[in-house]
N, C-alpha and C positions, 0 to 999 in steps of 0.2 A: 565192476559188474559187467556179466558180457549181455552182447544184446538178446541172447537168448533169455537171462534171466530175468532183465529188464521188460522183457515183454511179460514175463509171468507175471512180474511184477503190479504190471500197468492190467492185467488182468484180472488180478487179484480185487482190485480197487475198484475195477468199471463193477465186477458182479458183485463186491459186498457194499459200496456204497453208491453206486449209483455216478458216479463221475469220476473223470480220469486220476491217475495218480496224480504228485505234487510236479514230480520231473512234468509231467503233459501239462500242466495249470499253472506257471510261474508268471502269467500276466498282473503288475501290480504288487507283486511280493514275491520275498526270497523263501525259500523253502532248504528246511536239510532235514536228510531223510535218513536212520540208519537202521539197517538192512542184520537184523540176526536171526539165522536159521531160518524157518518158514514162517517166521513173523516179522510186522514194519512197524517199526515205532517213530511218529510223528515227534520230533527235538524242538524244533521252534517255527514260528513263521514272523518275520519282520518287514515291515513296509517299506516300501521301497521308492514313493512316490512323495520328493521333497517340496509342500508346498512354500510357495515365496515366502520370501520374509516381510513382515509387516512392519508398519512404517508410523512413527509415532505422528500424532497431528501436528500443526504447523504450532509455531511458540513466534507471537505477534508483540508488536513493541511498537510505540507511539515513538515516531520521528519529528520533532517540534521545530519548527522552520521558521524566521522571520521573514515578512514581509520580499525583505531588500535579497534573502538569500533565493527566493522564488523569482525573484524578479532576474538577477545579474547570475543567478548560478553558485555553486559554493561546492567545496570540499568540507564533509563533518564526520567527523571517526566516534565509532562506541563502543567503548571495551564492553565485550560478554565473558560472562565465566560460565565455562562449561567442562563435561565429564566427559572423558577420553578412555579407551581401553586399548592395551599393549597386546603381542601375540601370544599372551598365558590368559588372557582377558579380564588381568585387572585395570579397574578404573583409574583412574584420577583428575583430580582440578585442577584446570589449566585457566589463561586468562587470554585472550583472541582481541587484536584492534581491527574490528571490521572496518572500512573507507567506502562512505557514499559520495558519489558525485552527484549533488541537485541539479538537474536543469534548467533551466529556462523555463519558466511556462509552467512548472510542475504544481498541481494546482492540491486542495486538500485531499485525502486518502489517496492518492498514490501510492500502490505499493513496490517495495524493492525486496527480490526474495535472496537468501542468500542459501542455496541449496544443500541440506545436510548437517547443516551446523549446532543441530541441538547434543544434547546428550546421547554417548555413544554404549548402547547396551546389549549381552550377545541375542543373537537371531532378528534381531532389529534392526532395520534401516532408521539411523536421526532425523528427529525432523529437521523443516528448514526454518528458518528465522526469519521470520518476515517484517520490513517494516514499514508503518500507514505513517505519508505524512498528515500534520495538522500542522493548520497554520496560525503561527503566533496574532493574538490583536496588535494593532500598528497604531500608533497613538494622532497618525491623522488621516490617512488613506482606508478606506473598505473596499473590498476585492467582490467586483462581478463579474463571475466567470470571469472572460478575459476584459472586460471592464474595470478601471479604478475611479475609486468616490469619492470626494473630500466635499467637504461644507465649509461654508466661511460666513460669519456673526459681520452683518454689516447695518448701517445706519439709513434710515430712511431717506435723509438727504444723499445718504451717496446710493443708495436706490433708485434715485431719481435725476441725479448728476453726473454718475458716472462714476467706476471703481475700477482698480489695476489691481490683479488678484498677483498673489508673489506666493511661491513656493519653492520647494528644494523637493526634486525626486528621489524615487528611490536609489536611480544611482549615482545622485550627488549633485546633477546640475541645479541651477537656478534659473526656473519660469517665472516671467513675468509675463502678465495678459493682461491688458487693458479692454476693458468694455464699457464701451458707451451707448447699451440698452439701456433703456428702461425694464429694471431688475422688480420683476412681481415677484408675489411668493411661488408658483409655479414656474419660475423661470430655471434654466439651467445652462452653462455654458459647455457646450460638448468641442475638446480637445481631440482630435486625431490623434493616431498613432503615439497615445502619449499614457496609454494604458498597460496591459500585462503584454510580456510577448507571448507569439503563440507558438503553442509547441510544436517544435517539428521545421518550424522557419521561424526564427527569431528575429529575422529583417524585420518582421511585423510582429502590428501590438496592436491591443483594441483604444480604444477610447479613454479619456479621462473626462470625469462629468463633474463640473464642480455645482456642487447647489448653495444655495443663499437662505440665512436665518436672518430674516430682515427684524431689525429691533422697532418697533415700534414704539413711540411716547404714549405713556399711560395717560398725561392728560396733557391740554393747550393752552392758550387762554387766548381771550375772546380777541385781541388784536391778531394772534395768530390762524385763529379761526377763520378771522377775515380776509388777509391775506391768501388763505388757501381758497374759499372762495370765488378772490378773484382771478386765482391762478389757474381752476382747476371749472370754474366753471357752477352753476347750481348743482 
């Protein structure tokens, strides 16, 4: 078309519809116009504005941790199966060994994102795979914050004479502690640096607290009664 007739064209259009032709208007969208004798007939209009691709939500998985791997760190692998598409964009099932490395320090709900991992479907970004740890119970330690707890069942006489509390850590040594308080029921023996490390610097760790479930005798008798007495005063 020459520009002479383009202009009739574009003429044509301002006076019978009130705005410019499609050639003047292609902001937003493609236009084809085809041009027979002294009429225009409008062929298609297609958009031209690709919005992103949307992103399925995260796919969350419980990370179950013991104790001792929170405390010294661990390598733990978790096979996922997931859906994969080739360049025609058929799927298929595949089977993926993700590898976490725990930290030190890493405490409950931490999460570790593995980005894109979920099922792969067209116009879609995968989600990512994320996973929270949780932390296993431990059959003698409780975890605060970066504090550790343990209790120990002890005997009124050694309440009162003296106990050597013995343990195995969580990463294998053998504490021994001797204490020559007098052990009340509010009493607690607070260990230094002998608690979780913390993250970020695992030179350091918080505290170990050990507490005492002192056993008390249900009953005495009266020579022992006496005895305390005079031990202990009216």
């Amino acid at each position: 078309m020459t520009s002479h007739s383009r202009a009739a064209v574009d003429a044509i259009f301002a006076e019978s519809f009130g705005f410019n032709s499609p050639n003047q208007n292609t902001r937003g969208t493609e236009l084809s116009i085809n041009i027979q004798g002294d009429g225009i007939v409008r062929s298609f209009e297609k958009s031209v504005v690709v919005s992103a691709p949307g992103k399925d939500p995260a796919i969350k998985h419980t990370l179950s941790c013991s104790l001792e791997e929170l405390y010294q760190g661990a390598t733990k692998r978790v096979k996922i199966t997931r859906q994969v598409a080739d360049r025609r964009g058929l799927t298929r099932e595949i089977e993926e060994i993700l590898t976490i490395d725990t930290k030190p320090g890493w405490k409950k709900g931490t999460e570790i994102t593995f980005e894109e991992k979920g099922n792969e479907r067209p116009n879609v970004t995968p989600a990512d795979v994320v996973f929270i740890v949780d932390e296993k119970p431990h059959s003698e330690f409780t975890r605060d914050g970066n504090d550790l707890i343990v209790t120990r069942r002890i005997s009124v006489t050694e309440a009162f004479t003296g106990y050597t509390g013995r343990l195995i850590t969580l990463d294998g040594r053998n504490l021994t502690l001797p204490i020559n308080d007098v052990i009340h029921p509010n009493y607690q023996k607070v260990v230094p640096n002998e608690g979780m490390p913390i993250l970020g610097d695992p030179s350091k760790r918080g505290v170990l607290k050990i507490k005492f479930d002192i056993r008390f005798p249900t009953r005495i008798n009266a020579l022992q009664k006496a005895g305390m007495r005079r031990l202990f005063g009216p």
